[in-house]
N, C-alpha and C positions, 0 to 999 in steps of 0.2 A: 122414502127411506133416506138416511143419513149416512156420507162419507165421516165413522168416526177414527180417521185416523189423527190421530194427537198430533202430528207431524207431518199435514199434506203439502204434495209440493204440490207448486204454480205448472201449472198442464198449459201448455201454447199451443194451437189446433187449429187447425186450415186446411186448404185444400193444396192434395200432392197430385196431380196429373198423372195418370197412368194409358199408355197406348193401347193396352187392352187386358183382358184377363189375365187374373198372376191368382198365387196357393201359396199365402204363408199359414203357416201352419203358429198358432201362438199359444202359449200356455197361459194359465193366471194363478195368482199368489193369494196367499192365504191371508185372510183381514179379518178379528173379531170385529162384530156390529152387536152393540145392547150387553145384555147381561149374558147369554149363553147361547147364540147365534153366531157361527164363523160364516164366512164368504169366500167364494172364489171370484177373485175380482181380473174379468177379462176384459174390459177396460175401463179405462184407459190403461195402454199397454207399452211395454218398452219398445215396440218395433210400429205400434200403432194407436194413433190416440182416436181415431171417429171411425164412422160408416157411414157416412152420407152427414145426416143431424144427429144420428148417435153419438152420446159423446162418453155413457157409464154402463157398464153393465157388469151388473153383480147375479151372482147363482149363487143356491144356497141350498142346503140340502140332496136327499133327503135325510130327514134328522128325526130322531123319535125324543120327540116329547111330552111323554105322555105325564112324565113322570117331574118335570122340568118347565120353565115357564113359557118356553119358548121365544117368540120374535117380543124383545123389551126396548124400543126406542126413544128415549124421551123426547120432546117438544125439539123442535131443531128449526133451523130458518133456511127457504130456497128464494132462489133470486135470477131471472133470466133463462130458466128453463122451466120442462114439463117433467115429472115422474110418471113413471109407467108401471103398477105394480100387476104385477103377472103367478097366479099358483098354479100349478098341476097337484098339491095337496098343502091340507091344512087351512085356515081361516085367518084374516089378518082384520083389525078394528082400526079404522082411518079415523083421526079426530086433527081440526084444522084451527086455523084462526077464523073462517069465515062460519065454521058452527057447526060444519058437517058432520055427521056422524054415522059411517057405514062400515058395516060387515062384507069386506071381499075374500069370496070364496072361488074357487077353481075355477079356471077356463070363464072369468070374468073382468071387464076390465077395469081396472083404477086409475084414473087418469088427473093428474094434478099439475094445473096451468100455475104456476109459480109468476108470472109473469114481472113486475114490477114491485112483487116481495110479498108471501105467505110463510109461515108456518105450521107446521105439523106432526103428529105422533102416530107412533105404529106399534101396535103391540098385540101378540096372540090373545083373544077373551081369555076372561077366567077357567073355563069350562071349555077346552078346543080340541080338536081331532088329535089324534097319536102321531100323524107322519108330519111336516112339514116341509115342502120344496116350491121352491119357485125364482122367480126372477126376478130384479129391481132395474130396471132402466130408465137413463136421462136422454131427452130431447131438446137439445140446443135450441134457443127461438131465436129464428132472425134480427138484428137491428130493428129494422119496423114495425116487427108484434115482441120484442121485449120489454116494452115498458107496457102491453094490454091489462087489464084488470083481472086479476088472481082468480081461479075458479075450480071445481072438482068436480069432473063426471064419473059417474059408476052407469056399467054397462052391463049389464044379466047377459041378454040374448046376443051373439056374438054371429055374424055370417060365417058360414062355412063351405068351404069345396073339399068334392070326397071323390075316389077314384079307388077302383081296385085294390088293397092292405093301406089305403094310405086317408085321414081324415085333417084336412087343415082349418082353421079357427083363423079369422083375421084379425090379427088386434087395434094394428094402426094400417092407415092406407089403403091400397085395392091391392090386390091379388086375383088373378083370372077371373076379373070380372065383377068379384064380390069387393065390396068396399064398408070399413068397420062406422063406423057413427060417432068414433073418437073426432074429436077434433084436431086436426092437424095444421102445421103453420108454414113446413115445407114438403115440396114433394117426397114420400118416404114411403117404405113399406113394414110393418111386421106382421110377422103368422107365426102360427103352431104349428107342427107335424107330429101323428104320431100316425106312425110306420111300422105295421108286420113285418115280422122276419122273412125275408125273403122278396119284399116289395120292390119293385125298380119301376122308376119315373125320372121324367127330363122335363121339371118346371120351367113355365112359362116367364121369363125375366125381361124388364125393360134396360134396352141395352144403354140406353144414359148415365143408369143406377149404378154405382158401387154398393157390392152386398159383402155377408158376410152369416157364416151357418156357427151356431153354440149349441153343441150338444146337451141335451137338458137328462138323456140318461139312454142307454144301448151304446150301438155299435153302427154308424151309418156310412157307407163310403159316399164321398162330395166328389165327382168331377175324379175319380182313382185315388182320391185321400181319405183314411181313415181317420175319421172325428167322434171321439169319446168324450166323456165327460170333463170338465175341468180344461177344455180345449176349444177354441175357435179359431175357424178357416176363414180368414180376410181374400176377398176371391175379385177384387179388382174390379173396374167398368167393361161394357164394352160383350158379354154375355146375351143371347136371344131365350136361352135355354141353360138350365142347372140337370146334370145326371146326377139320380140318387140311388143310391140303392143299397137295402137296410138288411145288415149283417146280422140285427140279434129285432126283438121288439125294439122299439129307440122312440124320444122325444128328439125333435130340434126347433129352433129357432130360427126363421130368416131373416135378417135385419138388412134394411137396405134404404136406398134414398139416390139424389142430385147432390154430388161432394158438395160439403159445404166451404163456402169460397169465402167468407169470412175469416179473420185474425179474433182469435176470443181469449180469452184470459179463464181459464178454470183451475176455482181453489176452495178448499172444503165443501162447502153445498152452496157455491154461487160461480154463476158464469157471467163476466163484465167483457169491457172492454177494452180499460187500461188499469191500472193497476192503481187509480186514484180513486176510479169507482169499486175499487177491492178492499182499500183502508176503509171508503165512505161506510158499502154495507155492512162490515165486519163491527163499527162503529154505533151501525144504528142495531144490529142486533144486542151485543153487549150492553146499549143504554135503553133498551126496552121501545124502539119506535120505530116504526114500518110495518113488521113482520105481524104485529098483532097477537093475542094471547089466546092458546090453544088452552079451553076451560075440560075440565075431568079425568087427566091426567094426575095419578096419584102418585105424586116425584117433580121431583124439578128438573126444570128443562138445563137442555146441555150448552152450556157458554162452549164461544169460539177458541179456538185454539189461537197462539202466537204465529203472526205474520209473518212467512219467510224472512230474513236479516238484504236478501235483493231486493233490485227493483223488480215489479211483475209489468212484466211486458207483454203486450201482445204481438205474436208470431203465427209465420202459416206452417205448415207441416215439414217444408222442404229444410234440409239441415246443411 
């Protein structure tokens, strides 16, 4: 999925050192994506830009489209990271520069290594389910797997752990024990939760991690804080165990990982490292070379927006 805002700024992102467990509590803004698609974009966020290698996370829905075209992306270019597409409903049509062409449907993963520069499109089929909800996330790739060879995995069968009202889905990384078939490039975690009303659990956490919970739809208390929709709880390092316990039925998200100690530069749908490899790839997208030609898409693809008027620097987190 593509950041299409007309006017993104230059994101500085690093690693903040934290002594141990902290609760911000953060909200996210509203951003149209495609033609009839809004977002709540929980990050990058004004009090917090990552989680670990997380560095984007967009939620979307739920949205009735029955009637409507739903998720309309044109052709876009990434660079230096992985996408994560995530649904709990509705159907989304992956098409790439490398040829791919897959239908990701619920509780399935879409995983798209951008590495050294792809392109791609996203759009509901013709013919799609009534509801559509889910998630778009980016993965920072380190300096020495960001230039790897561009690639997409889809993943059906997803591990899972289940406990009393509570069933979780791993997307990226291990969780108690279960580990996804995603491919990963730094220590991180993602999973699902969906949680009965009334369900209480104290997850299993590696205390290295910085995590952080997005509620995907209910009502869950994290650790004594209530997280609803439209809201995520950045919950710091330094955790053995997360208390949960689910106020209404509820979806959440874990996101988590080893802070990332890199200086990155993130701007529209690329993440560099100084702001000269920010002109380069804005350059080779606009003159058609790198990124590759995503064929079957009926529209044209989306040209880059204008360069901030600064310089893009690379910065760590600390202000």
């Amino acid at each position: 999925m593509s950041n299409l805002d007309l006017k993104p700024t230059p994101t500085t992102c690093g690693c903040e050192p934290h002594s141990g467990p902290v609760k911000e509590l953060l909200t996210g803004r509203q951003v149209p994506l495609g033609e009839s698609t809004e977002v709540r974009r929980l990050l990058p966020n004004l009090g917090r830009r990552m989680v670990g290698a997380w560095c984007f996370v967009d939620h979307y829905g739920p949205d009735d489209v029955e009637h409507r075209p739903g998720m309309m992306v044109p052709p876009h270019p990434h660079l230096g990271l992985q996408t994560v597409s995530w649904l709990h409903d509705g159907e989304i049509l992956h098409r790439d520069s490398l040829g791919s062409l897959q239908t990701v449907r619920p509780y399935e993963l879409g995983l798209m290594t951008s590495g050294r520069g792809i392109s791609h499109a996203e759009q509901s089929p013709h013919a799609h389910p009534r509801i559509l909800h889910g998630a778009q996330l980016w993965v920072a790739l380190p300096d020495e797997h960001r230039g790897v060879a561009p690639a997409f995995e889809h993943h059906g069968a997803l591990p899972t752990v289940t406990a009393s009202g509570l069933d979780a889905t791993v997307i990226m990384g291990t969780l108690d024990g279960a580990t996804s078939p995603g491919t990963a490039y730094s220590p991180l975690v993602g999973a699902d939760f969906k949680l009965r009303e009334g369900a209480a659990h104290r997850l299993p956490l590696e205390p290295e991690f910085e995590y952080a919970v997005l509620a995907m739809s209910g009502s869950v208390d994290v650790d004594g804080v209530t997280v609803e929709p439209n809201s995520l709880l950045y919950l710091g390092c330094g955790r053995r165990e997360l208390p949960l316990r689910a106020r209404t039925d509820a979806g959440i998200l874990l996101l988590g990982g080893v802070p990332f100690e890199e200086k990155i530069v993130m701007w529209w749908n690329f993440i560099t490292r100084t702001g000269e490899e920010m002109k380069q790839a804005r350059e080779d997208w606009q003159t058609g070379s790198l990124f590759g030609e995503v064929h079957g898409f009926d529209g044209d693809r989306l040209m880059a927006p204008e360069l901030p008027p600064v310089p893009l620097k690379a910065r760590g987190r600390v202000r």
